[in-house]
Biopython code that builds the backbone (N, CA, C, O; Angstrom):
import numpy as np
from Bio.PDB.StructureBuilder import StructureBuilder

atoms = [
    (1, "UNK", "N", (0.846, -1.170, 0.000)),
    (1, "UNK", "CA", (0.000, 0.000, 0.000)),
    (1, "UNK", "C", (0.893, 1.234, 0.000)),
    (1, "UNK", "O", (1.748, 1.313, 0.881)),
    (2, "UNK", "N", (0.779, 2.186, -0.885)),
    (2, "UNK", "CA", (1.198, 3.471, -1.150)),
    (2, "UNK", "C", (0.585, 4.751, 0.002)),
    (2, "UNK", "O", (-0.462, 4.575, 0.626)),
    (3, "UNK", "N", (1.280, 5.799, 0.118)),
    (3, "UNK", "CA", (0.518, 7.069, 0.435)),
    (3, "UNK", "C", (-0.772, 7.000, 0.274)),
    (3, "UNK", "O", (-1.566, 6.755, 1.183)),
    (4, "UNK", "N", (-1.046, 7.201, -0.833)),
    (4, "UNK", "CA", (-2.759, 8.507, -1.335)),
    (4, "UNK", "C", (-3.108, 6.728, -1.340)),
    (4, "UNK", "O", (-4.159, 6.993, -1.922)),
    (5, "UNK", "N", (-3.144, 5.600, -1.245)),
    (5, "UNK", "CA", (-4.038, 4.322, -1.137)),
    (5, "UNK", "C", (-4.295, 4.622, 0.418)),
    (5, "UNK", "O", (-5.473, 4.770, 0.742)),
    (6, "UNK", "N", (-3.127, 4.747, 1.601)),
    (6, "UNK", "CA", (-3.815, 4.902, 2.947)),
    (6, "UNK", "C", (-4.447, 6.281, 2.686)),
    (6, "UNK", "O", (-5.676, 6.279, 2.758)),
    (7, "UNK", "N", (-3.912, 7.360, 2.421)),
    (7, "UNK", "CA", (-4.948, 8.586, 2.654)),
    (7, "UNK", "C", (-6.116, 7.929, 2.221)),
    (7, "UNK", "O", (-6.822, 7.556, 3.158)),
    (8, "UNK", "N", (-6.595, 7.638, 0.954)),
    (8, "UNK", "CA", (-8.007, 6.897, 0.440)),
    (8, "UNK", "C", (-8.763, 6.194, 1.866)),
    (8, "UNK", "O", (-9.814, 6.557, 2.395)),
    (9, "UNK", "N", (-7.806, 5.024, 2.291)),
    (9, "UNK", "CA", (-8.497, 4.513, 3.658)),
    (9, "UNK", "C", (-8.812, 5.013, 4.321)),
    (9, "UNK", "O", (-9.885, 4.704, 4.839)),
    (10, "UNK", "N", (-7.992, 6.276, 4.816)),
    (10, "UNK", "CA", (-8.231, 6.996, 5.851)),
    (10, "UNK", "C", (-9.417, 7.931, 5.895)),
    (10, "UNK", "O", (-9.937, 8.413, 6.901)),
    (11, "UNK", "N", (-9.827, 8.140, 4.358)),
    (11, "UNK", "CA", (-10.716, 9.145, 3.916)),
    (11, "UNK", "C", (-12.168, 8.649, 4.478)),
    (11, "UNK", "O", (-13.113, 9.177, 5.064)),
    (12, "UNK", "N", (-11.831, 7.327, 3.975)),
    (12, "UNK", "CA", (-13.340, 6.498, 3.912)),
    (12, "UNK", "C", (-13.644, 5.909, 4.986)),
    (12, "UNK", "O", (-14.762, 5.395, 5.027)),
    (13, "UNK", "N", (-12.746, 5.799, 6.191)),
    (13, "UNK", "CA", (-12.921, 5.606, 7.681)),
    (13, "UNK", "C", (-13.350, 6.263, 8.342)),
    (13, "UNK", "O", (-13.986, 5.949, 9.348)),
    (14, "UNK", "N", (-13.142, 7.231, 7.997)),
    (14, "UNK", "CA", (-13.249, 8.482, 8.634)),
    (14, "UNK", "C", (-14.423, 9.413, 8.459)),
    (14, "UNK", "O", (-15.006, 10.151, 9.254)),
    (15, "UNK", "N", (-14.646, 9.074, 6.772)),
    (15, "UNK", "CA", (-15.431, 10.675, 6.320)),
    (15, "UNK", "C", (-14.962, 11.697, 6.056)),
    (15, "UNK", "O", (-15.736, 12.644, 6.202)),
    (16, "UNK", "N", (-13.922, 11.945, 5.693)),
    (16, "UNK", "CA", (-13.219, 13.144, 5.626)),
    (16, "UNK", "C", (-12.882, 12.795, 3.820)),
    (16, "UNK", "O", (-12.817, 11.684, 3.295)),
    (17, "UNK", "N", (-12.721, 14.059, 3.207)),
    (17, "UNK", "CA", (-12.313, 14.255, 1.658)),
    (17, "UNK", "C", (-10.983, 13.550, 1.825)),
    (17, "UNK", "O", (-10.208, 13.457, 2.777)),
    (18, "UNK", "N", (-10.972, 13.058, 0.521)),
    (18, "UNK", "CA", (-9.139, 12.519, 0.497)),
    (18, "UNK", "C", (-8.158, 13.544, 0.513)),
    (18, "UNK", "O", (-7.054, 13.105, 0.834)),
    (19, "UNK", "N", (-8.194, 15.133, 0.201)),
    (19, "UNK", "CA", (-7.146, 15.953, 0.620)),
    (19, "UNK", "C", (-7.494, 16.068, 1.949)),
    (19, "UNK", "O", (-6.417, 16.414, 2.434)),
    (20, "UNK", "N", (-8.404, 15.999, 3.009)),
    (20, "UNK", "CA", (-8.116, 16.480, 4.012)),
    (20, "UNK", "C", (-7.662, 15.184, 4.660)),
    (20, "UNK", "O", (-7.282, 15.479, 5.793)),
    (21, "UNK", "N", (-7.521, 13.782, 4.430)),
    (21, "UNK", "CA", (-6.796, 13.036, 4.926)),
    (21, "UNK", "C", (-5.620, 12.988, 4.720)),
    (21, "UNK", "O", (-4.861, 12.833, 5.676)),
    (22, "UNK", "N", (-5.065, 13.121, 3.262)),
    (22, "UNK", "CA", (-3.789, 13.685, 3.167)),
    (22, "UNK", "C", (-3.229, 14.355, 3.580)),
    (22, "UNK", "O", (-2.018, 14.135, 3.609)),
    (23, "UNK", "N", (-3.876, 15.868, 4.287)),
    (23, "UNK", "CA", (-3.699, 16.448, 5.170)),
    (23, "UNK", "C", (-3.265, 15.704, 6.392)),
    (23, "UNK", "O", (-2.058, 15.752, 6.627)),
    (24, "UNK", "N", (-4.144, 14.912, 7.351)),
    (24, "UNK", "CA", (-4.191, 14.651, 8.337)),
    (24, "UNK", "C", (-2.778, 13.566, 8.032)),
    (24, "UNK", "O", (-1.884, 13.469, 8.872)),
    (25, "UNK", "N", (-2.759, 13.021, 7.101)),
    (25, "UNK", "CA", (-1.861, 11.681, 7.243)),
    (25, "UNK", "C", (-0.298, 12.458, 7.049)),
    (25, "UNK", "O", (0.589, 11.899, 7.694)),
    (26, "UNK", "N", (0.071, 13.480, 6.369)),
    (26, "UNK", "CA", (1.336, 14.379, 5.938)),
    (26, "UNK", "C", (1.466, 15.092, 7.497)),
    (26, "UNK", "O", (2.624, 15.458, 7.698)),
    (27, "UNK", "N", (0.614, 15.349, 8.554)),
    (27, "UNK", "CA", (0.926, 16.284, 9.430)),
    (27, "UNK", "C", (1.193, 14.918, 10.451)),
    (27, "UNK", "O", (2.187, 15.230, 11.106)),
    (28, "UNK", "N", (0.811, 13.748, 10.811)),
    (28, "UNK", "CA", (1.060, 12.742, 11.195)),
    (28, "UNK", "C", (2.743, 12.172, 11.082)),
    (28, "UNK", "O", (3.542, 11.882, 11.972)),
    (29, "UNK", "N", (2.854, 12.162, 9.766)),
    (29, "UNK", "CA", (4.663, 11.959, 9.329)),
    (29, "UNK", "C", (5.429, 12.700, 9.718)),
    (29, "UNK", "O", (6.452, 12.158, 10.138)),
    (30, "UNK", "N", (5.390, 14.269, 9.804)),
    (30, "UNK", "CA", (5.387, 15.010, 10.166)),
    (30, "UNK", "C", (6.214, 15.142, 11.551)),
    (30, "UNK", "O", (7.407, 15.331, 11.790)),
    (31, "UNK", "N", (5.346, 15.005, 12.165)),
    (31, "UNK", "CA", (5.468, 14.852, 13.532)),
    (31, "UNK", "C", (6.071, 14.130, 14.000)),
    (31, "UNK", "O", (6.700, 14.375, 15.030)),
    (32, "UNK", "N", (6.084, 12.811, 13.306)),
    (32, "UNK", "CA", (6.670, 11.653, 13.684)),
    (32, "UNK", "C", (8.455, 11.873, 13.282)),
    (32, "UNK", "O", (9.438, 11.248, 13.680)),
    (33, "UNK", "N", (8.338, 12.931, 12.417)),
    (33, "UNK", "CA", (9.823, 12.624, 11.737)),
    (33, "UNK", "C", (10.514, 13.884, 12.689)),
    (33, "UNK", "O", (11.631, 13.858, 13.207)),
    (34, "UNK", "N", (9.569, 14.920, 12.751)),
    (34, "UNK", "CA", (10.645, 15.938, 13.947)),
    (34, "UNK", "C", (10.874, 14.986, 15.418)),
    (34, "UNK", "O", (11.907, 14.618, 15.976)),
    (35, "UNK", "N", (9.657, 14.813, 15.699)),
    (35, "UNK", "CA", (10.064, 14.403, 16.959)),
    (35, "UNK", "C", (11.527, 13.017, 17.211)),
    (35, "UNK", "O", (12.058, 12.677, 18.267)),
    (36, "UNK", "N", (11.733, 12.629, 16.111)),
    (36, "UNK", "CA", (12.844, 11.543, 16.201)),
    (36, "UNK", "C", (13.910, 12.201, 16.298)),
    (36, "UNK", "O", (14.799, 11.582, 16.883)),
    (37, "UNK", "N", (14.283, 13.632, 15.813)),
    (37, "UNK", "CA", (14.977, 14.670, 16.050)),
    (37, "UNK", "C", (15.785, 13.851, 18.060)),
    (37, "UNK", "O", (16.911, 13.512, 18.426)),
    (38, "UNK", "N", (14.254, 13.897, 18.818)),
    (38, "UNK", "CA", (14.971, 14.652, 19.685)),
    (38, "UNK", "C", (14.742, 12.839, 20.888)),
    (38, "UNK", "O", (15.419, 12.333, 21.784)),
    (39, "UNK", "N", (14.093, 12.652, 20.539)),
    (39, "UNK", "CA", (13.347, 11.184, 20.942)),
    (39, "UNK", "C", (12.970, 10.314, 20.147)),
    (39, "UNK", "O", (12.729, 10.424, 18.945)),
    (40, "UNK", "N", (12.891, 9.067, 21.083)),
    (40, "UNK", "CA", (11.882, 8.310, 20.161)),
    (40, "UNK", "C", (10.048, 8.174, 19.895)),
    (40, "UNK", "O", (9.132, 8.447, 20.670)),
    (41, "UNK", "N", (10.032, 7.926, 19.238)),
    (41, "UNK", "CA", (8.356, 7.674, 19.271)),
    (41, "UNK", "C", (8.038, 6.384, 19.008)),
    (41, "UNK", "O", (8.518, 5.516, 18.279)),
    (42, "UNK", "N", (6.384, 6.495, 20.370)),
    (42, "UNK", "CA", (5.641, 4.800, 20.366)),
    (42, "UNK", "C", (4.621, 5.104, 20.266)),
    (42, "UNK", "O", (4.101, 5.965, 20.976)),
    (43, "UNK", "N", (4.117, 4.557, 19.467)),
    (43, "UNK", "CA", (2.774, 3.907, 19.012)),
    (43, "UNK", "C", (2.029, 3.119, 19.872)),
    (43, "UNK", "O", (1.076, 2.913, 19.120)),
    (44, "UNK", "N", (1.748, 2.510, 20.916)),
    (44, "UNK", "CA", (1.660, 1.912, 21.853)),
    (44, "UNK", "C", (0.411, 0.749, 20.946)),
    (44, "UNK", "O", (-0.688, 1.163, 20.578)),
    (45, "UNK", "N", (0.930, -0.827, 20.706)),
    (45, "UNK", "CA", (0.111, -1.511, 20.328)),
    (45, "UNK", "C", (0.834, -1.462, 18.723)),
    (45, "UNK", "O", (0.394, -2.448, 18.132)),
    (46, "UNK", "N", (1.483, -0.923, 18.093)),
    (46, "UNK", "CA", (1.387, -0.486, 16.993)),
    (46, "UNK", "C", (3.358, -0.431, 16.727)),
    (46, "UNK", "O", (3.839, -0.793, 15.654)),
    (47, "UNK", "N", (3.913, -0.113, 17.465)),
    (47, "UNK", "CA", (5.505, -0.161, 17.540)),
    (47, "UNK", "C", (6.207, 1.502, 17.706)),
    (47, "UNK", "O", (5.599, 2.528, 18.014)),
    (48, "UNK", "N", (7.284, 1.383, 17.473)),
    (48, "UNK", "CA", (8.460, 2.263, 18.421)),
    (48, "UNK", "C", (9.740, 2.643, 17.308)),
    (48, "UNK", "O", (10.736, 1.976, 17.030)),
    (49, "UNK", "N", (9.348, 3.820, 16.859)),
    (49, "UNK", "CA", (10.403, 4.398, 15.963)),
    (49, "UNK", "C", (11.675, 5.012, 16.459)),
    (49, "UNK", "O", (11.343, 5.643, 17.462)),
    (50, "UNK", "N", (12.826, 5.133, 16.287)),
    (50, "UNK", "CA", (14.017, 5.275, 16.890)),
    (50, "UNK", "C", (14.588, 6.062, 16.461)),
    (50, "UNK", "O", (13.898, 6.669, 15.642)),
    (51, "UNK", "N", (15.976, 6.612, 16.589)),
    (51, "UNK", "CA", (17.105, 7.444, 15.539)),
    (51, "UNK", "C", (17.970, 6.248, 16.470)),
    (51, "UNK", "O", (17.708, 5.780, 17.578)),
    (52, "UNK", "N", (19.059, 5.984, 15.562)),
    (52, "UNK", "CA", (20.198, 4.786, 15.785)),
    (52, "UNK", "C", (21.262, 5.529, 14.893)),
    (52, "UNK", "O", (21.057, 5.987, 13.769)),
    (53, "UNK", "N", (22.973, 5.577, 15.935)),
    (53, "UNK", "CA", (23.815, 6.059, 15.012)),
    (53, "UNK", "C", (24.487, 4.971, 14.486)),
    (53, "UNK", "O", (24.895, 4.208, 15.362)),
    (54, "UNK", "N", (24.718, 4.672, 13.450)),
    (54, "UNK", "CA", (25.769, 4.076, 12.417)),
    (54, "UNK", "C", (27.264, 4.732, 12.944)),
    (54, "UNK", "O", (27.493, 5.893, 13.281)),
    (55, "UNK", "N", (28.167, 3.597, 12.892)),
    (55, "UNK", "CA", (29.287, 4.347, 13.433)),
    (55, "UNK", "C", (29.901, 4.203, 11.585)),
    (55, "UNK", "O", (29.273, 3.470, 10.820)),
    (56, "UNK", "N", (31.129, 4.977, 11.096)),
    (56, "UNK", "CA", (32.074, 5.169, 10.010)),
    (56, "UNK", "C", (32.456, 3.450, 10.167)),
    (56, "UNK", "O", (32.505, 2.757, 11.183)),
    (57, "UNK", "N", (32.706, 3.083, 8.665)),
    (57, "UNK", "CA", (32.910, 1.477, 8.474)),
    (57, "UNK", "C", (33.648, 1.213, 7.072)),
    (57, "UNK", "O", (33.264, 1.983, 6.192)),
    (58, "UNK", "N", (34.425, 0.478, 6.758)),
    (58, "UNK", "CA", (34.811, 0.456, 5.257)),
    (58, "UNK", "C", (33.863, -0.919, 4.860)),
    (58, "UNK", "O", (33.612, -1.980, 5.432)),
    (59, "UNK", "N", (33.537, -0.384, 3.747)),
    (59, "UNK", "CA", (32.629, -1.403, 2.884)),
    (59, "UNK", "C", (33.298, -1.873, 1.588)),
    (59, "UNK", "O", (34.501, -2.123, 1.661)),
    (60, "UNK", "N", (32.654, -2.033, 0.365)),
    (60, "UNK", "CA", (33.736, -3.290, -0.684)),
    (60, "UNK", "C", (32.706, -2.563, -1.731)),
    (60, "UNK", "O", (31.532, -2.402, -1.395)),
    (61, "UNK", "N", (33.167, -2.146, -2.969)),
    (61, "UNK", "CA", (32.458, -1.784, -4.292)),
    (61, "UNK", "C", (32.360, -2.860, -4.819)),
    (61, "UNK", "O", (33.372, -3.455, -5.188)),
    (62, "UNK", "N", (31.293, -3.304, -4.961)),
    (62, "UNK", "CA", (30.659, -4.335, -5.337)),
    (62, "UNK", "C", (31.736, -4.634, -7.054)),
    (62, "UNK", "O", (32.640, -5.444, -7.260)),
    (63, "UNK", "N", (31.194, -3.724, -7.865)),
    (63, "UNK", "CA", (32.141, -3.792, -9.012)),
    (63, "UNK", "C", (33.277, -4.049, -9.217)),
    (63, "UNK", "O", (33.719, -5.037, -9.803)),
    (64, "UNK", "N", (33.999, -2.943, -8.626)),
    (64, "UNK", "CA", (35.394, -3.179, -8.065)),
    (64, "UNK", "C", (36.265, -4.158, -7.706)),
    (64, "UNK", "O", (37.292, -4.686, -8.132)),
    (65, "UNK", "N", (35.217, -4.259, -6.409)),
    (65, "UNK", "CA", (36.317, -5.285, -4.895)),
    (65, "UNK", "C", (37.068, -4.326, -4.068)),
    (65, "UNK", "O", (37.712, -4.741, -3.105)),
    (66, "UNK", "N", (37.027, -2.744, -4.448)),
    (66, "UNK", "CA", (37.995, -1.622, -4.171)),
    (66, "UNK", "C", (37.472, -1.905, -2.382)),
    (66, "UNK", "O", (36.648, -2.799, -2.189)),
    (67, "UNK", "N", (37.893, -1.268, -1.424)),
    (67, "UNK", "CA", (37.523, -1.019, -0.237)),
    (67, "UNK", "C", (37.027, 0.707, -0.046)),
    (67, "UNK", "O", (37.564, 1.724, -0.484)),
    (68, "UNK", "N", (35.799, 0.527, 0.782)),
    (68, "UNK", "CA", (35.256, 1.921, 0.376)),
    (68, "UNK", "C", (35.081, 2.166, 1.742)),
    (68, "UNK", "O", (34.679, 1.353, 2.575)),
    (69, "UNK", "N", (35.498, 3.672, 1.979)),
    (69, "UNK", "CA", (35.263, 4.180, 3.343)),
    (69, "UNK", "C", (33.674, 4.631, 3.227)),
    (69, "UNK", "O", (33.365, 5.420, 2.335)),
    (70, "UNK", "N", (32.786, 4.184, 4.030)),
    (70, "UNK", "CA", (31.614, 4.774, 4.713)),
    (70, "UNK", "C", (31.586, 5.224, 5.607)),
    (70, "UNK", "O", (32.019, 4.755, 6.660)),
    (71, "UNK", "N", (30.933, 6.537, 5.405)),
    (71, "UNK", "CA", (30.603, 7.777, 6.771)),
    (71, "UNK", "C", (29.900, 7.108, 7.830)),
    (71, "UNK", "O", (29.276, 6.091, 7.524)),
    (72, "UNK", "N", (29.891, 7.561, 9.203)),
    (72, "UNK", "CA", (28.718, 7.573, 9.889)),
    (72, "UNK", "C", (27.771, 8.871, 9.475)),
    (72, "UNK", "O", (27.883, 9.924, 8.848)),
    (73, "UNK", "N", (26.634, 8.036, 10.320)),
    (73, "UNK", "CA", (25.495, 8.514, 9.839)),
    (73, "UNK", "C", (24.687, 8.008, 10.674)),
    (73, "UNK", "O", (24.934, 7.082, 11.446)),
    (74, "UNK", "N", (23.475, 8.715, 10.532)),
    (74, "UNK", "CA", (22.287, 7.959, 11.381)),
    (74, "UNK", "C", (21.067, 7.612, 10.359)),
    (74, "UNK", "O", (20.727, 8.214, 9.341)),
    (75, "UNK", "N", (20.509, 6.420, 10.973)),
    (75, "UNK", "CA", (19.324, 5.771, 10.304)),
    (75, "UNK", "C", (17.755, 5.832, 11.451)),
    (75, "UNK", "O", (17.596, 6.356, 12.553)),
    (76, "UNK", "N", (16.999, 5.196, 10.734)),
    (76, "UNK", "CA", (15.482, 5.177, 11.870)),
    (76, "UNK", "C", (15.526, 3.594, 11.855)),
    (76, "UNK", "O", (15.910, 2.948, 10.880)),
    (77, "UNK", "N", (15.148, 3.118, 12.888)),
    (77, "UNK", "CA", (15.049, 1.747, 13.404)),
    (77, "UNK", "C", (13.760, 1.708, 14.115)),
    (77, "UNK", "O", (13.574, 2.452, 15.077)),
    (78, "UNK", "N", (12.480, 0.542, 13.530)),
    (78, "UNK", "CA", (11.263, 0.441, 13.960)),
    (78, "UNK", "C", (10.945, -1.313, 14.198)),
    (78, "UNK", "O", (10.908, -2.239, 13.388)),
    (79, "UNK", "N", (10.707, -1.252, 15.965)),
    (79, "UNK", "CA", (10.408, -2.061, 16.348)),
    (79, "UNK", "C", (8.969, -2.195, 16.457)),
    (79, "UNK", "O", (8.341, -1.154, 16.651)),
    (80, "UNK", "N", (8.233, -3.458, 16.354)),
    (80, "UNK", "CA", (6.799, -3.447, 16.034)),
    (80, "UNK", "C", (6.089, -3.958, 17.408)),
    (80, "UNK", "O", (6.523, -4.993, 17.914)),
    (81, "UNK", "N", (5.345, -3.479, 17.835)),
    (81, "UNK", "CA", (4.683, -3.761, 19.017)),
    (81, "UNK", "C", (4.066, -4.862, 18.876)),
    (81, "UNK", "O", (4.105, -5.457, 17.798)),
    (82, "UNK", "N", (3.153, -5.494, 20.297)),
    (82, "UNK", "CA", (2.558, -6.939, 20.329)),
    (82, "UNK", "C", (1.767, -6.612, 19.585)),
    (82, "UNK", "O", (2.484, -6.224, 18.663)),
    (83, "UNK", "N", (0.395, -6.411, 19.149)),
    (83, "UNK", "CA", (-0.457, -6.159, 18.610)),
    (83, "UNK", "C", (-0.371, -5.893, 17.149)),
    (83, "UNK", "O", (-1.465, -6.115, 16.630)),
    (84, "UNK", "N", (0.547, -5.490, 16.274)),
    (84, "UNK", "CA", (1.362, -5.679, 15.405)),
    (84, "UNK", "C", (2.280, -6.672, 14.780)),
    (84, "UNK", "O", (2.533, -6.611, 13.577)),
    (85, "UNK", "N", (2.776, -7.567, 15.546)),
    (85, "UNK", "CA", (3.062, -8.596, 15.523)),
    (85, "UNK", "C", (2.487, -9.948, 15.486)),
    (85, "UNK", "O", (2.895, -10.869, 14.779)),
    (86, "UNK", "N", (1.189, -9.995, 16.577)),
    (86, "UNK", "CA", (0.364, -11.014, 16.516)),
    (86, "UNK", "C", (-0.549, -10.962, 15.531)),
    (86, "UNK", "O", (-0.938, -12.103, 15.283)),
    (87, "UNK", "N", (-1.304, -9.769, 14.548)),
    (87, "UNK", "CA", (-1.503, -9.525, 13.538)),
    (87, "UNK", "C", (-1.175, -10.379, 12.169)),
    (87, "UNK", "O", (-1.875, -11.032, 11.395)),
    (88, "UNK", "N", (0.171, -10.071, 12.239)),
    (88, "UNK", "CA", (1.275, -10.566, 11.098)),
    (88, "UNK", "C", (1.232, -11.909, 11.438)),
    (88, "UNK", "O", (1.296, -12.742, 10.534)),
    (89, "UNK", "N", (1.125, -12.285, 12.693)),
    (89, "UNK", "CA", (1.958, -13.936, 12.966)),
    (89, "UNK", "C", (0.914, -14.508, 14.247)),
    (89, "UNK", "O", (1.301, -14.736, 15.393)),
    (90, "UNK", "N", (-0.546, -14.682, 13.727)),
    (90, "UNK", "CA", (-1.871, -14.985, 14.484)),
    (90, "UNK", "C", (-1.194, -16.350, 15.487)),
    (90, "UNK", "O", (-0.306, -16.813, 14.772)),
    (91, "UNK", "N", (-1.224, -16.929, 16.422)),
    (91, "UNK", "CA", (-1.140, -17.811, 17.458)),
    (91, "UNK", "C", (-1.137, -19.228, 16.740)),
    (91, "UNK", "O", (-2.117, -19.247, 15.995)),
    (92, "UNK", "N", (-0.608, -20.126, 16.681)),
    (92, "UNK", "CA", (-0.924, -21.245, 16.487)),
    (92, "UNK", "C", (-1.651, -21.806, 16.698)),
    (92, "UNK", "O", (-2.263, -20.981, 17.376)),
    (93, "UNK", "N", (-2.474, -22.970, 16.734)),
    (93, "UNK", "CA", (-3.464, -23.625, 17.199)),
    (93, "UNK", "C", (-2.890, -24.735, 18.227)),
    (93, "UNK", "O", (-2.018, -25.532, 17.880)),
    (94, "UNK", "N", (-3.469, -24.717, 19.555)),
    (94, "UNK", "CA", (-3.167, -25.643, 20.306)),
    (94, "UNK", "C", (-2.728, -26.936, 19.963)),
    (94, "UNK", "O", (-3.758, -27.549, 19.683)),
    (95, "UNK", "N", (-1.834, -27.626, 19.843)),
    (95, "UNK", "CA", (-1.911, -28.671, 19.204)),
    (95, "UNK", "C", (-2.395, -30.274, 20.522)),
    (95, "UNK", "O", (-1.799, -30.238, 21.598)),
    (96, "UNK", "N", (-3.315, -31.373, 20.311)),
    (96, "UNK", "CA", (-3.996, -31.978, 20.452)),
    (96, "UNK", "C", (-3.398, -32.921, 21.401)),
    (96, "UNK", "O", (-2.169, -32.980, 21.372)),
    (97, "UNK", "N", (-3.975, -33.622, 22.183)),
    (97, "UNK", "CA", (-3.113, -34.385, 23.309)),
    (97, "UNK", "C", (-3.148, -35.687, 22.820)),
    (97, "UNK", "O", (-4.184, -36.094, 22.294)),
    (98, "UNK", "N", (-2.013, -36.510, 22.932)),
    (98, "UNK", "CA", (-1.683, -37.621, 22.417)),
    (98, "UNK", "C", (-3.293, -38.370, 23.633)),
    (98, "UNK", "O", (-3.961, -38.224, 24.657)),
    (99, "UNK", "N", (-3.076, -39.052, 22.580)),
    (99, "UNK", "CA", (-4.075, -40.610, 23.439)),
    (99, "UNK", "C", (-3.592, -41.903, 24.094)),
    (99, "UNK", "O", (-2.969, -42.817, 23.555)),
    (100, "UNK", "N", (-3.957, -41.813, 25.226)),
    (100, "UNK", "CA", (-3.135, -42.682, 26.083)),
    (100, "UNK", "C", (-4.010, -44.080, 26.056)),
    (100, "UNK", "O", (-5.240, -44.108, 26.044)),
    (101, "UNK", "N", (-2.970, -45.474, 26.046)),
    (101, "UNK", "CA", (-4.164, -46.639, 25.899)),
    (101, "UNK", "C", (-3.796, -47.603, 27.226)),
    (101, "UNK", "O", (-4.473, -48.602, 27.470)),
]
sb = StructureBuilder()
sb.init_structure("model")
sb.init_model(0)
sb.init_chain("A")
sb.init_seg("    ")
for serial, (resi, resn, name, xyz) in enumerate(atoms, 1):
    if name == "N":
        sb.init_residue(resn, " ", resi, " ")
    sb.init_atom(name, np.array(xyz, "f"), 0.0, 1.0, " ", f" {name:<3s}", serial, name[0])
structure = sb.get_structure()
C-alpha cells in the first residue's frame, strides 16, 4: 500500500475528503519525523520508531572489490509492538493431546 491508497483509507474511515486526509496523514509523518529529532516515538500496540547512530565502516564496491570508506550517519530503526506482531503472525493452534491406551 502506497501514500494517497492509505490517505483513500483513511478518507473512507473516517469521512473526511481525500485531501483532508492527506492532510491529516502528511501532518502525522510530520510529527513523527521531527520528533525523532529529539526522541523516540511509540505507538503503543502499533511499535516504536528510533534514531540509531551508524558508526564510520569500510565497505567493498561491489564492481570493483575496491575497499570503500563509509561515513557515519544515522538511520530510523522500527520495532513493532505486540499487537502488530500477533496480527502478522496470528497464534498457532493448540496442538492436540496424544491418546493414552
Amino acid at each position: 500500500m502506497r501514500k494517497p491508497e492509505l490517505a483513500a483509507v483513511i478518507a473512507e474511515k473516517t469521512d473526511l475528503t481525500k485531501e483532508k486526509a492527506n492532510q491529516v496523514l502528511n501532518a502525522i509523518l510530520d510529527s513523527i519525523t521531527g520528533a525523532l529529532d529529539k526522541d523516540t516515538v511509540t505507538l503503543v500496540g502499533f511499535g516504536t520508531f528510533e534514531k540509531r547512530h551508524r558508526g564510520a565502516r569500510t565497505g567493498k564496491n561491489p564492481q570493483t572489490g575496491e575497499p570503500v570508506k563509509i561515513k557515519a550517519s544515522n538511520t530510523v530503526a522500527f520495532k513493532p509492538g505486540k499487537n502488530l506482531k500477533d496480527s502478522v503472525n496470528p497464534p498457532a493452534a493448540p496442538a492436540k493431546a496424544a491418546k493414552k491406551k
